[in-house]
PDB file of N, CA, C and O in Angstrom:
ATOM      1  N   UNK A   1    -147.571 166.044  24.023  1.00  0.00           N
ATOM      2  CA  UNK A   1    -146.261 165.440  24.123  1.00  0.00           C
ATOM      3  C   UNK A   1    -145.834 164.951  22.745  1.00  0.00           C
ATOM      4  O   UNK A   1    -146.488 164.381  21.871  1.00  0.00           O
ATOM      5  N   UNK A   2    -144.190 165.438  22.804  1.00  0.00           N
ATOM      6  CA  UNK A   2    -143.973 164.709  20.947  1.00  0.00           C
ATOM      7  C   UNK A   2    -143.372 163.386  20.974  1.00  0.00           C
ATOM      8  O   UNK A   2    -143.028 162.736  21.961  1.00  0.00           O
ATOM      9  N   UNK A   3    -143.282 163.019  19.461  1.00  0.00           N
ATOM     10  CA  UNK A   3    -142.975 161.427  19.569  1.00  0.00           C
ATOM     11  C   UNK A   3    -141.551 161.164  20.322  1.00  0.00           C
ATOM     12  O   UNK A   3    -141.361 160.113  20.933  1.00  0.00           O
ATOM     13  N   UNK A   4    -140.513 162.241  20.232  1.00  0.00           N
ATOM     14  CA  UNK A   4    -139.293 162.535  20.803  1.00  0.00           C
ATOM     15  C   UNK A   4    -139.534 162.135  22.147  1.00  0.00           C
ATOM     16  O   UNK A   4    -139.075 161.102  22.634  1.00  0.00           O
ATOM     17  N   UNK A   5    -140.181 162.871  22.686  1.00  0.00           N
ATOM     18  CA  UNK A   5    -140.170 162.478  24.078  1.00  0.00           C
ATOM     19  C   UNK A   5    -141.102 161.171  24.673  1.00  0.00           C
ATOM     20  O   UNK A   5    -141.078 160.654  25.790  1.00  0.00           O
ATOM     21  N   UNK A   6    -141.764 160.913  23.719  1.00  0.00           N
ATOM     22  CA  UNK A   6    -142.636 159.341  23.974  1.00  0.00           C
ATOM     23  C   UNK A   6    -141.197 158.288  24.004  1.00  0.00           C
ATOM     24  O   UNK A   6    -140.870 157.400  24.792  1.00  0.00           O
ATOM     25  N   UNK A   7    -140.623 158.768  22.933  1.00  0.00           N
ATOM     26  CA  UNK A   7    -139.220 157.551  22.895  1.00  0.00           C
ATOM     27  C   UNK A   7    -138.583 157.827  23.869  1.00  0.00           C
ATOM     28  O   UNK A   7    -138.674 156.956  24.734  1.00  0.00           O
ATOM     29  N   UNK A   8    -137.792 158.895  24.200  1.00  0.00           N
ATOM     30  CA  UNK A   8    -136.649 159.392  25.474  1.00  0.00           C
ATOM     31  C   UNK A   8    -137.385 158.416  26.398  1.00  0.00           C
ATOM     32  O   UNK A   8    -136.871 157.303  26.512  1.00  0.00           O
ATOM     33  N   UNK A   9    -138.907 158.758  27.310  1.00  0.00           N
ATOM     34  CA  UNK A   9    -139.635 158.259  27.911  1.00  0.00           C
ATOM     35  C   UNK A   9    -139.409 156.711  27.931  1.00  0.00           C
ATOM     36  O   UNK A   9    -139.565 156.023  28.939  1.00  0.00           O
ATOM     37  N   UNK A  10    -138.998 156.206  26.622  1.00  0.00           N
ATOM     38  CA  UNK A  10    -139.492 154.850  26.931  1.00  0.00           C
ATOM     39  C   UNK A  10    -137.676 154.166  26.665  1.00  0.00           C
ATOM     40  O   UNK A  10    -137.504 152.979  26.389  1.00  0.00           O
ATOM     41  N   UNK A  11    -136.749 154.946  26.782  1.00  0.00           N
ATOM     42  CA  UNK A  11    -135.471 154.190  26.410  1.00  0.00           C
ATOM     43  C   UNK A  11    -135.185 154.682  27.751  1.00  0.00           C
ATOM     44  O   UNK A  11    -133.971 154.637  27.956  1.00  0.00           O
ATOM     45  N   UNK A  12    -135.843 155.135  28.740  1.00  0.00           N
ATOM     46  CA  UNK A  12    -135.200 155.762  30.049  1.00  0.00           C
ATOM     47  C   UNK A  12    -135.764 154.675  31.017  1.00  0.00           C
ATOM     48  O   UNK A  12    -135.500 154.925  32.193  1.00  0.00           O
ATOM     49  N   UNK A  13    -136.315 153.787  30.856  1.00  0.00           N
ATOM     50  CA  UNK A  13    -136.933 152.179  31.042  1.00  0.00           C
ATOM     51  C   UNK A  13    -135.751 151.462  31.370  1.00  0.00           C
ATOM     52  O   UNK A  13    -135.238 150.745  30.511  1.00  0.00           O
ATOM     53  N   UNK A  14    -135.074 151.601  32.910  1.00  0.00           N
ATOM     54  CA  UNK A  14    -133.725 150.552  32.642  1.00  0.00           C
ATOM     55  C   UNK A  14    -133.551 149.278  33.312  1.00  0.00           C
ATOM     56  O   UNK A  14    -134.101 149.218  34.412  1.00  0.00           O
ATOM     57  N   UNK A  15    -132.981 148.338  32.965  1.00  0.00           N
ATOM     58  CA  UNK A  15    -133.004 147.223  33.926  1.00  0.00           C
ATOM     59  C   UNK A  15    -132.661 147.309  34.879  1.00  0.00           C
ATOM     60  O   UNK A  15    -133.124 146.462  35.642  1.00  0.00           O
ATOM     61  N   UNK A  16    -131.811 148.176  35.404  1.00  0.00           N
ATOM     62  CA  UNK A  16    -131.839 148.330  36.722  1.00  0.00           C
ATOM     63  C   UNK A  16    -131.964 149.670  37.704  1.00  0.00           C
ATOM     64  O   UNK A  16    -131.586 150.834  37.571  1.00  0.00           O
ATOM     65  N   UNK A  17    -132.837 148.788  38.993  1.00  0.00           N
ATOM     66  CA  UNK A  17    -133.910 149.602  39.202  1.00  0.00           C
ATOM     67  C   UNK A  17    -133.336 151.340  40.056  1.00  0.00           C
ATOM     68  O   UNK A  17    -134.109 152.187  40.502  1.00  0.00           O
ATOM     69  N   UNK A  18    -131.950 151.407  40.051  1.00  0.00           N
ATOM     70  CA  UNK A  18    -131.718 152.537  40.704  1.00  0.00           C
ATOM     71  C   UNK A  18    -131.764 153.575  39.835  1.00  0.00           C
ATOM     72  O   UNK A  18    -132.065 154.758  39.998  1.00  0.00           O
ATOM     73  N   UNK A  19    -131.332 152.797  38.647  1.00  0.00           N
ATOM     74  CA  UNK A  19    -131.467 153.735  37.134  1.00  0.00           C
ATOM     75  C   UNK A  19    -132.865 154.172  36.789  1.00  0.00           C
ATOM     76  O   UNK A  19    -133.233 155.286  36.417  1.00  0.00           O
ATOM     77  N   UNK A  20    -133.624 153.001  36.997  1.00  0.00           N
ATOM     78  CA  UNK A  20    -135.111 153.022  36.373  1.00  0.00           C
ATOM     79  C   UNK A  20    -135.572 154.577  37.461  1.00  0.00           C
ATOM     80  O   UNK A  20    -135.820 155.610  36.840  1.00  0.00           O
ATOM     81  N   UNK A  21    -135.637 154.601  38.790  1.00  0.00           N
ATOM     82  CA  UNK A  21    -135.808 155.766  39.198  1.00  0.00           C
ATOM     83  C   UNK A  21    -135.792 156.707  39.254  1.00  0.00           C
ATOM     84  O   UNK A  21    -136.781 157.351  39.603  1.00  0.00           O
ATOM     85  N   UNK A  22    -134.440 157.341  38.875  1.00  0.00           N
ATOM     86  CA  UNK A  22    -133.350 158.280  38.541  1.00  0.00           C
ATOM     87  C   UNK A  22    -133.968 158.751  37.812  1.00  0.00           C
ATOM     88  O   UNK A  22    -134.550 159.809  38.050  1.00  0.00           O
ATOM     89  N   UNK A  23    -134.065 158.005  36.466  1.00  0.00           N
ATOM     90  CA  UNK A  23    -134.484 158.569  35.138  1.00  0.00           C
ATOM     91  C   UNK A  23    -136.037 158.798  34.966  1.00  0.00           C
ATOM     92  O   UNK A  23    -136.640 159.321  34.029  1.00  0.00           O
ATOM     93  N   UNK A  24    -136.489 158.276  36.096  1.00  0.00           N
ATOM     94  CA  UNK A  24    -137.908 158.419  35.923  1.00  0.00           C
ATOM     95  C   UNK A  24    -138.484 160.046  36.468  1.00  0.00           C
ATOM     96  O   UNK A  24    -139.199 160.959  36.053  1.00  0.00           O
ATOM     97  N   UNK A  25    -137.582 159.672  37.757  1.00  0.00           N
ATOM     98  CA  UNK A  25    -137.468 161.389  38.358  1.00  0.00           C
ATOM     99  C   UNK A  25    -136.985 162.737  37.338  1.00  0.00           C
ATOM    100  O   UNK A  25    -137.590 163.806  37.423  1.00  0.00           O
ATOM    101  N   UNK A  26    -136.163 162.601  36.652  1.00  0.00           N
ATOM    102  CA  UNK A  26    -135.321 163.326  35.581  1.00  0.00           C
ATOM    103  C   UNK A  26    -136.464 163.655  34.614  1.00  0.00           C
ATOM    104  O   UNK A  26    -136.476 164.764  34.079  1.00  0.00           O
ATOM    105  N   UNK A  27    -137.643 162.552  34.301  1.00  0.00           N
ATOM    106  CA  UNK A  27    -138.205 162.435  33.056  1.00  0.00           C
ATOM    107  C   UNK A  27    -139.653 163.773  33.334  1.00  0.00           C
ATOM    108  O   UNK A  27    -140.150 164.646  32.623  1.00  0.00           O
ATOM    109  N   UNK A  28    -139.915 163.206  34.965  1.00  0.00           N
ATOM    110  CA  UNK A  28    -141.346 164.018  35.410  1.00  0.00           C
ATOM    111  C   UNK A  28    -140.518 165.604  35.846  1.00  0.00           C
ATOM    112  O   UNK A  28    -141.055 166.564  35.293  1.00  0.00           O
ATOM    113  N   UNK A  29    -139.896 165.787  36.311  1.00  0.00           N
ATOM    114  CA  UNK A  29    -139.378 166.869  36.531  1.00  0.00           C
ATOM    115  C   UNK A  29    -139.054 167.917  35.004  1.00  0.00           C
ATOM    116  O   UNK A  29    -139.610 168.956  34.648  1.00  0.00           O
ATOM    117  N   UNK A  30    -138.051 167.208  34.426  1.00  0.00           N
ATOM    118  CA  UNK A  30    -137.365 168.042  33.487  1.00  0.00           C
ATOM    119  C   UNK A  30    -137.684 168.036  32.003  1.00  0.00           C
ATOM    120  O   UNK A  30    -137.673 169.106  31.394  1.00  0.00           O
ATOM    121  N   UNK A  31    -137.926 167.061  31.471  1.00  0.00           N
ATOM    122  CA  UNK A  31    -138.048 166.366  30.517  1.00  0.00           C
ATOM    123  C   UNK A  31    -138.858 167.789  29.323  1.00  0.00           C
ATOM    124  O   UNK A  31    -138.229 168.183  28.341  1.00  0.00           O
ATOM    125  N   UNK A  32    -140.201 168.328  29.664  1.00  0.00           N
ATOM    126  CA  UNK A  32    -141.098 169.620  29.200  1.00  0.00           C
ATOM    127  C   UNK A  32    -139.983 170.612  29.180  1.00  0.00           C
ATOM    128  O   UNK A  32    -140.545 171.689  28.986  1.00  0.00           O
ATOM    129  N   UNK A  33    -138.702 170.816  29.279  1.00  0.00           N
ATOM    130  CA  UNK A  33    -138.478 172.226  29.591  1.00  0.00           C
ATOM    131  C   UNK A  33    -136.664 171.883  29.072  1.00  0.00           C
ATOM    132  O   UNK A  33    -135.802 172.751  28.937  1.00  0.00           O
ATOM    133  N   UNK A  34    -136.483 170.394  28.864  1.00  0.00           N
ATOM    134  CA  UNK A  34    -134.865 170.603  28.164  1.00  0.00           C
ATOM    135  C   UNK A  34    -135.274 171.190  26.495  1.00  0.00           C
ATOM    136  O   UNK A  34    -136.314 171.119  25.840  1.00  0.00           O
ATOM    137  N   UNK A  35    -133.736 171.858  26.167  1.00  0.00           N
ATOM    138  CA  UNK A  35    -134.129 172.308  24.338  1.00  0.00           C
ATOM    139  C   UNK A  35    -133.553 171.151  23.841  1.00  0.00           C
ATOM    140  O   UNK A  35    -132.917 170.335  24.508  1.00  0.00           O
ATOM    141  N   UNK A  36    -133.755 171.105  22.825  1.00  0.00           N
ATOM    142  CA  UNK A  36    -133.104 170.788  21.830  1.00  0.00           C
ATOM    143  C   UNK A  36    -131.338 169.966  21.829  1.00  0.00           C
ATOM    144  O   UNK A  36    -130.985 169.106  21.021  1.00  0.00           O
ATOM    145  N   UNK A  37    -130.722 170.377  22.638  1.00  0.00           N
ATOM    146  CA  UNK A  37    -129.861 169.888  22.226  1.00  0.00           C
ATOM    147  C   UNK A  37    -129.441 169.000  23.678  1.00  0.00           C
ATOM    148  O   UNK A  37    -128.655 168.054  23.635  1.00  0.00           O
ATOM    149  N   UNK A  38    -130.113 169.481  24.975  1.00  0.00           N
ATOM    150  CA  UNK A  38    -130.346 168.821  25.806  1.00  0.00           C
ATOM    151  C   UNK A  38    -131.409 167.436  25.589  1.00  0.00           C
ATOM    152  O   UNK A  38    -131.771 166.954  26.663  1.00  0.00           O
ATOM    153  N   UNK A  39    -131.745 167.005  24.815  1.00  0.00           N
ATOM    154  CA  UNK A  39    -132.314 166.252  24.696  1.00  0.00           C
ATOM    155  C   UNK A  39    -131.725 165.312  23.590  1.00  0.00           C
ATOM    156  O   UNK A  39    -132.147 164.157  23.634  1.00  0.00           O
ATOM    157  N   UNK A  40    -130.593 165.688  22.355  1.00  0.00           N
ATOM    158  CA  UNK A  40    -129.717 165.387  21.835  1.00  0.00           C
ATOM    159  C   UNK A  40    -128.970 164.700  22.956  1.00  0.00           C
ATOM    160  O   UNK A  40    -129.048 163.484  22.787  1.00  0.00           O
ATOM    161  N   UNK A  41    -128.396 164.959  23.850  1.00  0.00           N
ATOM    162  CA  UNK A  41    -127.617 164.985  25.117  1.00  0.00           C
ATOM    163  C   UNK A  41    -127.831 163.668  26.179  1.00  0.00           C
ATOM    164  O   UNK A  41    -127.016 162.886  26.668  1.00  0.00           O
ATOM    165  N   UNK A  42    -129.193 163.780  26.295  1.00  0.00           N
ATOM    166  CA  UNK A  42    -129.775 162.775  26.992  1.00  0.00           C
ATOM    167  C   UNK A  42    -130.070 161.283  25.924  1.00  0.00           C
ATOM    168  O   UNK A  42    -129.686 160.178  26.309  1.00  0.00           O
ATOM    169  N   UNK A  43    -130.599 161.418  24.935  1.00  0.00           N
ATOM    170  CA  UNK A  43    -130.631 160.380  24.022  1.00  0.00           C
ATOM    171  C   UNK A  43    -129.247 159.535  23.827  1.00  0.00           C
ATOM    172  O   UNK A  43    -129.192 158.316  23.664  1.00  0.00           O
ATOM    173  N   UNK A  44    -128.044 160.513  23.882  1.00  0.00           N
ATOM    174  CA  UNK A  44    -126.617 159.841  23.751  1.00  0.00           C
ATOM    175  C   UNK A  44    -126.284 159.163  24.961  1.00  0.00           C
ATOM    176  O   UNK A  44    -125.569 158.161  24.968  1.00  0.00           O
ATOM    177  N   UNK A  45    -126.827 159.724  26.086  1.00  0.00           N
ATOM    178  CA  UNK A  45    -126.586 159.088  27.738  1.00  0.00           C
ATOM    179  C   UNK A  45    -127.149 157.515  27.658  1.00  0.00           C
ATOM    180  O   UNK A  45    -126.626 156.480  28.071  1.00  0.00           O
ATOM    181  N   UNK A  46    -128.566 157.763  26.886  1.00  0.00           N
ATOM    182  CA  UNK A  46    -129.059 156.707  27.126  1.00  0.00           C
ATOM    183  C   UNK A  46    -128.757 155.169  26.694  1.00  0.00           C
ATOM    184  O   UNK A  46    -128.970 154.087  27.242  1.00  0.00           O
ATOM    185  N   UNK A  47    -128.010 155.663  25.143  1.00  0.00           N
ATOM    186  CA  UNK A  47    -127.431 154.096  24.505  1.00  0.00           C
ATOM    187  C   UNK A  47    -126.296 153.806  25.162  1.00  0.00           C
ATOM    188  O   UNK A  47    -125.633 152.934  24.601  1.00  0.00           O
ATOM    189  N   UNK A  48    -125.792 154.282  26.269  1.00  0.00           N
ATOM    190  CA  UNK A  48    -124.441 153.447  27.537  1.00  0.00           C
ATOM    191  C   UNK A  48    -125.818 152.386  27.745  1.00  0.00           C
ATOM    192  O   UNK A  48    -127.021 152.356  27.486  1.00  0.00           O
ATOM    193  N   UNK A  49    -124.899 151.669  28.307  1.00  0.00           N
ATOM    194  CA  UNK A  49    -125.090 150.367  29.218  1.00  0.00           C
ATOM    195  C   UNK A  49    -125.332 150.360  30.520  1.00  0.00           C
ATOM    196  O   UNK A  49    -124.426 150.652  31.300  1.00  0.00           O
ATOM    197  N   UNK A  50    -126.637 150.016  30.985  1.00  0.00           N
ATOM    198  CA  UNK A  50    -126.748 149.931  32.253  1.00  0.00           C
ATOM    199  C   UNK A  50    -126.016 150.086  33.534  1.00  0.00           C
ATOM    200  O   UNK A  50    -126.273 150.702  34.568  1.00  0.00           O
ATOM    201  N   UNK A  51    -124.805 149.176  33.065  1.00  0.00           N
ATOM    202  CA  UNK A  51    -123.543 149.336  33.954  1.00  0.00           C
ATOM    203  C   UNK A  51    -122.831 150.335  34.030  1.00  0.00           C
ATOM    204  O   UNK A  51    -122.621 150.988  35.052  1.00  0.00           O
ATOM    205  N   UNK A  52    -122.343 150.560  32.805  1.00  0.00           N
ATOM    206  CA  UNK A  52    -121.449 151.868  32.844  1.00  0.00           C
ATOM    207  C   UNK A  52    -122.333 153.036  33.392  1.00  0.00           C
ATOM    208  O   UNK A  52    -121.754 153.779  34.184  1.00  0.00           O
ATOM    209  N   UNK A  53    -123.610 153.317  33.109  1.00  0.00           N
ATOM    210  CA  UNK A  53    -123.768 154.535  33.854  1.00  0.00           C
ATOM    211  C   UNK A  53    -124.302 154.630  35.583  1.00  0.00           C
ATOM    212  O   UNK A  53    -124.418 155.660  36.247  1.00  0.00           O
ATOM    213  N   UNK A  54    -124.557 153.255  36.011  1.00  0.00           N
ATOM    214  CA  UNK A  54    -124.591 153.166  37.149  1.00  0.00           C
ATOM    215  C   UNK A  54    -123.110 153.346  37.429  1.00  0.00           C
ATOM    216  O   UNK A  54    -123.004 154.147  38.358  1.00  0.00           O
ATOM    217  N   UNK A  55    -121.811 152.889  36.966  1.00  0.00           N
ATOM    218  CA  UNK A  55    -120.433 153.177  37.741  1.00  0.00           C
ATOM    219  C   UNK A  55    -120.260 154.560  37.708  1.00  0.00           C
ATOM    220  O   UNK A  55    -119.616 154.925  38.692  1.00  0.00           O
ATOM    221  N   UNK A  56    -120.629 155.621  36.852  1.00  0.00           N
ATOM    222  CA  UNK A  56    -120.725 156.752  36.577  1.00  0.00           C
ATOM    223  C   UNK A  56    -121.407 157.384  37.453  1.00  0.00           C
ATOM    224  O   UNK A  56    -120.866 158.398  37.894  1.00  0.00           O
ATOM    225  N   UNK A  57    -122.590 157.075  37.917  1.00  0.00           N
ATOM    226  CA  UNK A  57    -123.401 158.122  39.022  1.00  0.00           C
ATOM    227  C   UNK A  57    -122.888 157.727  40.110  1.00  0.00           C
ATOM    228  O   UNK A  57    -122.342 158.525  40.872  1.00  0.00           O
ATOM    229  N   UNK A  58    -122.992 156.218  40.408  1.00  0.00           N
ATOM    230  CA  UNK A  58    -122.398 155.916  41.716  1.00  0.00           C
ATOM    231  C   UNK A  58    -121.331 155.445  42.369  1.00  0.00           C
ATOM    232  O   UNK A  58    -121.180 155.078  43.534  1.00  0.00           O
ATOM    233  N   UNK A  59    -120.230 155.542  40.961  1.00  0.00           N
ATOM    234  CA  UNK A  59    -118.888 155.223  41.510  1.00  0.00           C
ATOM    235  C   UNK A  59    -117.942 155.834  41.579  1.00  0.00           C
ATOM    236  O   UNK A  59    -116.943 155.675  42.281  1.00  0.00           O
ATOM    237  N   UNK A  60    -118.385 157.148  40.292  1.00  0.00           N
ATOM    238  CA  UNK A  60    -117.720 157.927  39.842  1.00  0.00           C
ATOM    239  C   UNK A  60    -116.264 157.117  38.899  1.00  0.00           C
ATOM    240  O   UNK A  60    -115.043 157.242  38.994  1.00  0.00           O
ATOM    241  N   UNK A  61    -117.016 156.426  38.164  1.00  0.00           N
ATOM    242  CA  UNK A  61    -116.316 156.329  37.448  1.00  0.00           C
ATOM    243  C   UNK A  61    -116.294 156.311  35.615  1.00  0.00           C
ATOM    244  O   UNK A  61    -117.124 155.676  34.965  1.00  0.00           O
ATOM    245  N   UNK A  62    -115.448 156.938  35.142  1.00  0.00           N
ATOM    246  CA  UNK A  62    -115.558 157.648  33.852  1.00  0.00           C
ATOM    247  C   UNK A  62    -115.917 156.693  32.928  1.00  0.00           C
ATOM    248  O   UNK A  62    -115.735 155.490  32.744  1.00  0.00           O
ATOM    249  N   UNK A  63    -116.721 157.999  32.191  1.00  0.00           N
ATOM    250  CA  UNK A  63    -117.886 157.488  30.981  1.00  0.00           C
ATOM    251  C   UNK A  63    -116.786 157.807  29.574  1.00  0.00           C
ATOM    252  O   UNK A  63    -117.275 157.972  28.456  1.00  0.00           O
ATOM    253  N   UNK A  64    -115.539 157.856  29.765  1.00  0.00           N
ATOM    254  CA  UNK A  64    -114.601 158.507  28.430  1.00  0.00           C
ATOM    255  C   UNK A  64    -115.090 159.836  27.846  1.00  0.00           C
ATOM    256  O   UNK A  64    -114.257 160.449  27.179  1.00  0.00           O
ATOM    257  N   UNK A  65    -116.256 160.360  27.983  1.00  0.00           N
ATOM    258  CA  UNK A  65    -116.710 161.636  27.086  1.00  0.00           C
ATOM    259  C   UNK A  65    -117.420 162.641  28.079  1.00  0.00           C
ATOM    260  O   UNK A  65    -118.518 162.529  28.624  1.00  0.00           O
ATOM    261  N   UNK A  66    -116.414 163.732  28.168  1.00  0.00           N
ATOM    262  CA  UNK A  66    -116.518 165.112  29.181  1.00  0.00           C
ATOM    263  C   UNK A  66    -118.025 165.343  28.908  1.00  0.00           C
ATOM    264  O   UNK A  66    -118.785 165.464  29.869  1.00  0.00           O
ATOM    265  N   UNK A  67    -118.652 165.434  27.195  1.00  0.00           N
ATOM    266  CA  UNK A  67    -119.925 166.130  27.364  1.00  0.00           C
ATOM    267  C   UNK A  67    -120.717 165.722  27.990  1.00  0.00           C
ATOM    268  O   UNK A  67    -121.373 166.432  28.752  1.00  0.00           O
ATOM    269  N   UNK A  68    -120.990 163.740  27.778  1.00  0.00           N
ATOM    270  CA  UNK A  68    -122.012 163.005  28.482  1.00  0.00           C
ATOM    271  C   UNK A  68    -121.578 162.933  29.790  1.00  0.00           C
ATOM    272  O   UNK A  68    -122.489 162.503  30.498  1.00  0.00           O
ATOM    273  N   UNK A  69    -120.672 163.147  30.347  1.00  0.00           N
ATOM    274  CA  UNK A  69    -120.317 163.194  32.113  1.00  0.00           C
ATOM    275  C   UNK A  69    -120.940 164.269  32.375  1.00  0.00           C
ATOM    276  O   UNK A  69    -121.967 164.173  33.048  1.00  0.00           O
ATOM    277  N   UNK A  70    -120.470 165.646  31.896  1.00  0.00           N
ATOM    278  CA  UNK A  70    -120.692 166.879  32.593  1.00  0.00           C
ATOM    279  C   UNK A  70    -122.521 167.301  32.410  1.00  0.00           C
ATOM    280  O   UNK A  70    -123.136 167.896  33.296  1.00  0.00           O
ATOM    281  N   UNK A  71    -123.107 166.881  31.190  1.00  0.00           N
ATOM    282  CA  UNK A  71    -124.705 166.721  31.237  1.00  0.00           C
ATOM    283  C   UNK A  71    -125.362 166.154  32.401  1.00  0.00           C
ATOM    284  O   UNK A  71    -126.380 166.534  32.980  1.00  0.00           O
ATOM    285  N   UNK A  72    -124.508 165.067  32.662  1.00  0.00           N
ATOM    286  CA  UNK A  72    -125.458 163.751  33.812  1.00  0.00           C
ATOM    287  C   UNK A  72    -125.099 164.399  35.262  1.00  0.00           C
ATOM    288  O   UNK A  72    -125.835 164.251  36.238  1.00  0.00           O
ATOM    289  N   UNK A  73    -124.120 164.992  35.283  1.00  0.00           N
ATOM    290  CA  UNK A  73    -123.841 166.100  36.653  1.00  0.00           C
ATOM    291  C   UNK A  73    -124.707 166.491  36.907  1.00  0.00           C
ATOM    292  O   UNK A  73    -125.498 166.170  37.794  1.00  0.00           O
ATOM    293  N   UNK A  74    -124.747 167.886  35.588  1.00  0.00           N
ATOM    294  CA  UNK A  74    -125.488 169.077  35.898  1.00  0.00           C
ATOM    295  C   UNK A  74    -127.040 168.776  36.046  1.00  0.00           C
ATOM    296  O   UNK A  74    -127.653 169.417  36.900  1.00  0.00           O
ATOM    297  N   UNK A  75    -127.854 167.652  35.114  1.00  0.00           N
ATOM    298  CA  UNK A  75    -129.145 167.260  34.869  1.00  0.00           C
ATOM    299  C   UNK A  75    -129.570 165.950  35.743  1.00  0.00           C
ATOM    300  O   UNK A  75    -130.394 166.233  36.613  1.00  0.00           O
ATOM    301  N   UNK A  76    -129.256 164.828  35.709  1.00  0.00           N
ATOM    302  CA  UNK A  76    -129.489 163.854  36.406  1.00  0.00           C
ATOM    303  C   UNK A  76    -128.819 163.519  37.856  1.00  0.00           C
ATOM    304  O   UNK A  76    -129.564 163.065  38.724  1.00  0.00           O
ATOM    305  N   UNK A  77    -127.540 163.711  38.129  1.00  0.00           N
ATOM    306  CA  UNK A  77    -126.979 163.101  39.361  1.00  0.00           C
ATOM    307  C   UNK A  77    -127.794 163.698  40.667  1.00  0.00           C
ATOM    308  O   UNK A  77    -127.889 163.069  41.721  1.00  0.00           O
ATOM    309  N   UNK A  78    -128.309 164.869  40.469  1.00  0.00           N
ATOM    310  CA  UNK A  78    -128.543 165.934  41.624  1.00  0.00           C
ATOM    311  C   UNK A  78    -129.961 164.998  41.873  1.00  0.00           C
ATOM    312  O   UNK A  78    -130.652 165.581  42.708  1.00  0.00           O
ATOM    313  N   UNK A  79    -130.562 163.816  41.441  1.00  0.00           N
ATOM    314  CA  UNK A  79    -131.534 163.394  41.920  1.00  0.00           C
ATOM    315  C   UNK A  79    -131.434 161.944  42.871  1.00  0.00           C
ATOM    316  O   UNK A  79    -132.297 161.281  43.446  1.00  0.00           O
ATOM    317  N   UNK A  80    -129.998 161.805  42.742  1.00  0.00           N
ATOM    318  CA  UNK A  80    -129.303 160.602  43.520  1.00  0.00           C
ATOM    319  C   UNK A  80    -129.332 160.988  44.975  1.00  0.00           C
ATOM    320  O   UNK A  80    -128.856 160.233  45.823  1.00  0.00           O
TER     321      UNK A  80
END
């Protein structure tokens, strides 16, 4: 495992716990097999705020930026 993903791993640590799951599921599942720029992708998801991306998965409500919405669709929501 590289140091990249030791960090992703450990910024996917969230205070709250519906998130903490989510991302934990996302992390054992997918995590070995995103490239490069999916993982660019996910690192940018991760510096939102707790809040905002819980209103985002579960309220549907907008994150301002099509790329980080349409990533968390296609990669993370499907584990909600």
């Amino acid at each position: 495992m590289s140091i990249r993903h030791n960090q992703i791993k450990w910024q996917c640590r969230r205070g709250l716990r519906e998130l903490d799951l989510l991302f934990r599921k996302v992390i054992i599942e997918q995590l070995d097999s995103f490239e490069n720029h999916e993982l660019d992708l996910l690192e940018q998801v991760l510096k939102y705020e707790d809040q905002a991306l819980f209103d985002f998965i579960f309220k549907e409500e907008s994150l301002g930026d099509f790329d980080h919405e349409k990533f968390i669709l296609e990669k993370i929501k499907n584990y909600v």
